[in-house]
N, C-alpha and C positions, 0 to 999 in steps of 0.2 A: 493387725486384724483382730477383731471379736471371736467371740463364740457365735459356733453354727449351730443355729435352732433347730430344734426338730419341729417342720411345723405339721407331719403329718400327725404326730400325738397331738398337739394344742387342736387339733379341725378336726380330729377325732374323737378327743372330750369335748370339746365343745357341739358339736352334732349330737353327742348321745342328752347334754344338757339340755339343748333346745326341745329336745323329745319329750325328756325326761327333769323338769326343773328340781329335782331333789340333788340332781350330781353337779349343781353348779358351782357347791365348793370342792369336791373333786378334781371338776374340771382347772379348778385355780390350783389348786397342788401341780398339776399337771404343768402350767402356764410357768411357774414360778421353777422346775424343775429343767423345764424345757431350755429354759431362756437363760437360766443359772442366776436367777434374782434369790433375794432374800425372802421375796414376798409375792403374794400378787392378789390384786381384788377388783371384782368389776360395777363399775356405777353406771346408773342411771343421769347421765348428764344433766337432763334437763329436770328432772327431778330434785334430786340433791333430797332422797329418802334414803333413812337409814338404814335399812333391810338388805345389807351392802352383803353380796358373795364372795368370800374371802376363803386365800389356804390357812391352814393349821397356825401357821406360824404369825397373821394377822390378826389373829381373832383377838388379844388383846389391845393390840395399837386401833383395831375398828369400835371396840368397845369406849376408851378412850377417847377417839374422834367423835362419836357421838355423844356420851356424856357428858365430856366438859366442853361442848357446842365448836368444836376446829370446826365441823359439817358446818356451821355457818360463816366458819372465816378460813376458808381452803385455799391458801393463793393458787396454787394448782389451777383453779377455773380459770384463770387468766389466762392459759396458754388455748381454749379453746377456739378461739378464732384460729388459730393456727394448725389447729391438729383438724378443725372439717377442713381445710386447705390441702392439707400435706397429707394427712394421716397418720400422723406421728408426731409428737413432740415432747421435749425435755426442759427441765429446769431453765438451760440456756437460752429458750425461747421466752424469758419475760424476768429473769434474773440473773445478779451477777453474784460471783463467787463471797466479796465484801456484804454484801446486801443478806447471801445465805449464813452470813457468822455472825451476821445482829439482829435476826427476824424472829420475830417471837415463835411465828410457825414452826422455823426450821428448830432453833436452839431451846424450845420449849414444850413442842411436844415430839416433833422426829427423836432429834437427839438423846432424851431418854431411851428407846429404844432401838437406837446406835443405829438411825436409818440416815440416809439424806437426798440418795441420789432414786430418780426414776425416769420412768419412760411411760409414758400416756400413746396406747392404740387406739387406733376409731375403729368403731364395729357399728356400721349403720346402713339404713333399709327404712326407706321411705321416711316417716317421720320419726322413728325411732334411733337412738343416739348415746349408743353405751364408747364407754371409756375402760379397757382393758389396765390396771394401772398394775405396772412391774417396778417393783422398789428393790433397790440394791442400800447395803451398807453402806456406812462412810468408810470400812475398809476398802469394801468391792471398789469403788471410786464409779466415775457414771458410764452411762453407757458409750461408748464408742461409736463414731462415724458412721464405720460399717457396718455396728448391731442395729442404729436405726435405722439404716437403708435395708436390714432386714426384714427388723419390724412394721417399714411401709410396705412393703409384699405383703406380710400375714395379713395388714388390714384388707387387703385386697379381696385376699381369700375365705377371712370371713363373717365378709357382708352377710350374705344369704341365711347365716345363721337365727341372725338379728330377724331378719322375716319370717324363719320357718319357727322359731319361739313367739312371736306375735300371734301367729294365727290360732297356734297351739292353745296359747297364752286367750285368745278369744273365744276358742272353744269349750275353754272350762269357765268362761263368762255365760256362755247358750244355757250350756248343764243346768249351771245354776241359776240361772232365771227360771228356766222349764221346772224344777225343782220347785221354786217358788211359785210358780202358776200354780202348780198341781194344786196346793194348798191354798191357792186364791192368797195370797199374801203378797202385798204391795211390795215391789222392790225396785229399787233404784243405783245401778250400777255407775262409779266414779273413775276417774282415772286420777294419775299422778298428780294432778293439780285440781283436784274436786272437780273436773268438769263431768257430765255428764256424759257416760259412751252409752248405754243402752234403756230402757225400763221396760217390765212386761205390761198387759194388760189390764191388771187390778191396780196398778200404780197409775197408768194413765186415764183411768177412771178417776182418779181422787185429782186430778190437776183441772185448774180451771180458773177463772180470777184472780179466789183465794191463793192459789198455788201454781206457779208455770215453771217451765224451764224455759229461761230466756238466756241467750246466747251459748248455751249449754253451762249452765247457771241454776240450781233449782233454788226460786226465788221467794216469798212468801210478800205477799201485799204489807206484810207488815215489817217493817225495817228492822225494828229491834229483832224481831224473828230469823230475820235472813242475817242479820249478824251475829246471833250465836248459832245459829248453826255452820257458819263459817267457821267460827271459834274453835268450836265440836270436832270438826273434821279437821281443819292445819292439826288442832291437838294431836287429832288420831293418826294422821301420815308421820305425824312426827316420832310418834309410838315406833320401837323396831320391835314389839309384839306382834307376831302373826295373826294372835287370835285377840288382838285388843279391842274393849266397845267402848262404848262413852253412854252417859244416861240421857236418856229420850228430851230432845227439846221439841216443847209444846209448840205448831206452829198454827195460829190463830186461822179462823176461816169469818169468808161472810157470812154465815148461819153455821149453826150449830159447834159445839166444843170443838176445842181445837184439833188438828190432827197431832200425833208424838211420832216425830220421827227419831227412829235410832241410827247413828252411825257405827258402824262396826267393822275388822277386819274377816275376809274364812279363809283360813290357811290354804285351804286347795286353790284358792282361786287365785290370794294376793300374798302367795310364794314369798316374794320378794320384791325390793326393789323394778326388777325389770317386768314383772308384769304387767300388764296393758292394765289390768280391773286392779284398782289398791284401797279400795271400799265401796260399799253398798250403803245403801240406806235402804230402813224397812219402817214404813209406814202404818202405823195403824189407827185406825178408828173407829174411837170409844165411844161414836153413837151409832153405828152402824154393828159392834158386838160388843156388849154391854160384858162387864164382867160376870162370872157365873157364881151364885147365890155360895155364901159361904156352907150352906150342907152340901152341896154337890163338891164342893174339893176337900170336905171334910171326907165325905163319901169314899169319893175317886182316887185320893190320894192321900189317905190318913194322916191329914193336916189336925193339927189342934184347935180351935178355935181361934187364938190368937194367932199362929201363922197363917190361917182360910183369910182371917180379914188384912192381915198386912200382903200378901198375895193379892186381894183386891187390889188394893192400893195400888201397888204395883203396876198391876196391868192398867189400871186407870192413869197412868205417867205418871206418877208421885215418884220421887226421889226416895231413897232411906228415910235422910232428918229431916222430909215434910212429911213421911205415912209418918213416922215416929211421932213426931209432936202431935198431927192429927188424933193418931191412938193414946197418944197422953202415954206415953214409953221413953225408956233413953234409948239415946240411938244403938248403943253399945247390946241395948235387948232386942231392939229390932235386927240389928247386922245378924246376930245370933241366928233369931227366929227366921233371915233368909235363907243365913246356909242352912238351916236345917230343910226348909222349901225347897229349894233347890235340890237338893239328896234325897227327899221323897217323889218331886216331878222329874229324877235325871235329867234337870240341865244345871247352867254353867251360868250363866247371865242373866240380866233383867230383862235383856230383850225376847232371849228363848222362853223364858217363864212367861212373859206379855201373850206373844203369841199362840202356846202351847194352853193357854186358858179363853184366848179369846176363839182358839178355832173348837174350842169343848164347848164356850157356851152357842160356839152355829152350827153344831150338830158336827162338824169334821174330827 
């Protein structure tokens, strides 16, 4: 016989998580004490982003999975045809004992941190598809017969979880579009694989030939376009920055300057891994709000004249080492001359500085 779970703890942190996505690694302290594992962390399946929920005692071995790229060679995934099946599955379902003592996986990254054996839960609700993953030691030895016929009941009990954090999960997607209206600023909400879940109305104002979302795809007529901004965005899922951007790529139109779309993550929204929204894109257009004259942001926000015109820049989609070269600067005096911008307009990014000068110069 195994160890008896307590599953009323694991459905009771895990409820207060779906509520509340701050207590998700909480909730895995919980999961890993419950169940009497080493460890415990919960993935986005279908995903395979690194914004992974994990107890205390993971936070290392998740940092490691991510940096030196296992997230893209997890034999783990292998047993998922089996675990939407059953609900459960282990090592046993797609390896053998000989196979785990010459596999790179096992004997080169578990191993160091004296792990080997696990148990993978399904937790899923509609098209949503997480994987609860409970790691034991190579002392602990693996799970037993009867722990995983325990662990297919938990999955049982908690599906519902999975959909009461989606919706949860979708209404901090509403916020922040409504958010974004308010300010008339084009937004464009993503999911785990760039596609498109939501946009408000100033965004679907700027779509049209030039720009569509096809197949929930946002596309640009111009190929090279839609492929860095693909580029843009796998970069930035792949970020386990909560709050990481990427610099505006120019996406050409039929008439007039291109549009600059920013990809970016907002902590509130794209949590983590399991969040339905895992970036936005924000749109703007630099012939529709022209930059504001370099006295009005010397004025506004006691810019020097050389930060007023590299701030131009800026809002206009220049990169650093293109306003730099433009200004005839190194780049090393322009990086300067941002953060110093940045600390006098309080923001963080290029893209809050874009915006935050382009709704000055339309009277917002």
């Amino acid at each position: 016989m195994g160890v008896a779970f307590d599953f009323d703890a694991i459905g009771f942190a895990f409820a207060e998580a779906a509520v509340d996505p701050s207590r998700w690694n909480a909730a895995m302290e919980v999961a890993e004490k419950a169940t009497a594992s080493a460890g415990a962390l919960l993935f986005d399946v279908k995903g395979h982003l690194p914004l992974i929920p994990c107890s205390s005692a993971m936070v290392p071995v998740s940092e490691t999975y991510v940096r030196d790229g296992w997230i893209d060679r997890d034999e783990r995934y292998r047993v998922l045809n089996v675990l939407e099946r059953r609900g459960v599955a282990s090592e046993f379902d797609f390896v053998t004992p000989d196979e785990i003592a010459r596999h790179p996986y096992y004997q080169e990254f578990l191993a160091p941190f004296g792990l080997q054996w696990y148990a993978a839960v399904k937790i899923a609700a509609g098209d949503d598809f997480w994987a609860l993953s409970l790691q034991r030691s190579i002392q602990q030895g693996p799970f037993t017969s009867d722990e995983m016929r325990q662990l297919a009941e938990l999955s049982k009990r908690l599906g519902s979880v999975a959909a009461v954090a989606r919706a949860i999960g979708f209404g901090k997607v509403d916020a922040a579009l409504d958010a974004f209206s308010a300010t008339e600023t084009p937004a464009i909400m993503l999911d785990r694989s760039g596609n498109v879940l939501l946009s408000n109305a100033p965004a679907e104002r700027l779509l049209g030939r030039g720009l569509q979302i096809t197949r929930r795809r946002l596309v640009s007529f111009d190929r090279t376009a839609t492929g860095a901004l693909d580029r843009s965005l796998k970069a930035l899922l792949s970020s386990p920055d909560t709050a990481a951007s990427m610099p505006p790529v120019p996406l050409p139109r039929l008439e007039g300057r291109p549009l600059l779309a920013y990809p970016m993550r907002l902590p509130k929204v794209s949590y983590n891994a399991l969040a339905p929204c895992q970036a936005v894109v924000i749109l703007l257009d630099p012939d529709a709000r022209p930059p504001p004259p370099e006295a009005v942001l010397q004025s506004c926000f006691s810019l020097t004249t050389s930060e007023a015109r590299l701030a131009r820049k800026i809002c206009s989609g220049h990169g650093v080492e293109a306003a730099a070269d433009e200004l005839g600067v190194s780049y090393e005096t322009a990086r300067n001359q941002l953060k110093s911008v940045f600390a006098k307009t309080q923001t963080h990014r290029q893209s809050e500085l874009a915006m935050l000068l382009t709704r000055l110069s339309n009277g917002r």
